[in-house]
C-alpha positions, 0 to 999 in steps of 0.5 A: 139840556137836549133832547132827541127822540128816535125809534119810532115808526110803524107797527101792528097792533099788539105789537111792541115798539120801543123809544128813546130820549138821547140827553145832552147835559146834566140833570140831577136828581131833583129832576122829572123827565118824561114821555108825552105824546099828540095825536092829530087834533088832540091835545098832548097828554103824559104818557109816563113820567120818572122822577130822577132822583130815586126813579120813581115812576108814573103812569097815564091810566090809559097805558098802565101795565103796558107801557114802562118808562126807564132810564140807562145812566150810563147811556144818558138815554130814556126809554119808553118800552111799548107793548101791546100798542093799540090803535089809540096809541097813534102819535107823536111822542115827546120827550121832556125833561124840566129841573122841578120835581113836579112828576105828577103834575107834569103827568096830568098837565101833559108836560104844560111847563117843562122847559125842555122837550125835543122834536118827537118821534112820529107811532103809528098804528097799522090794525 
């Protein structure tokens, strides 16, 4: 399985930014991916998580309600639709992806374990 992220990039706070996870090779539906993100001298942290096998979807507190996770079978493709970012959005956000149906705890763990991530796509924030 790879992973390629893409769509990042500079925008205003308040606006709207949205990511995509490109995903070579088969997932089934017992899988987690999701979207997981570091700021400069932080640690990572789960951003939103979705389960493949019916599509359920998690979220960090801190981006409920503006942030959605998705996925485009068809596309092989993930998407992480950012709206109303806020400076503290800032980071480098991952994708990753792991054949174990731990959502919540991927979530809470900031993806410690997942055995296939991709390189990242640098947000930042302009004020």
């Amino acid at each position: 399985v790879q992973l390629v992220e893409s769509g990042g990039g500079l925008v205003q706070a308040g606006g709207s930014l949205r990511l995509s996870c490109a995903v070579s090779g088969f997932i089934s539906d017992d899988w987690t991916i999701g979207w997981f993100r570091q700021a400069p001298g932080k640690e990572r942290e789960g951003v939103a998580c979705l389960s493949a096998g019916d599509d359920s979807t998690y979220y960090a507190d801190s981006v409920k309600g503006r942030f959605t996770i998705s996925r485009d079978n068809a596309k092989n493709t993930v998407y992480l639709q950012m709206d109303n970012v806020k400076p503290e959005d800032a980071a480098r956000y991952y994708c990753a992806a792991d054949h174990e149906e731990d959502t919540t705890f991927y979530l809470k763990m900031g993806g410690y374990g997942m055995d296939y991530w991709g390189k990242g796509t640098l947000v930042s924030i302009s004020s």
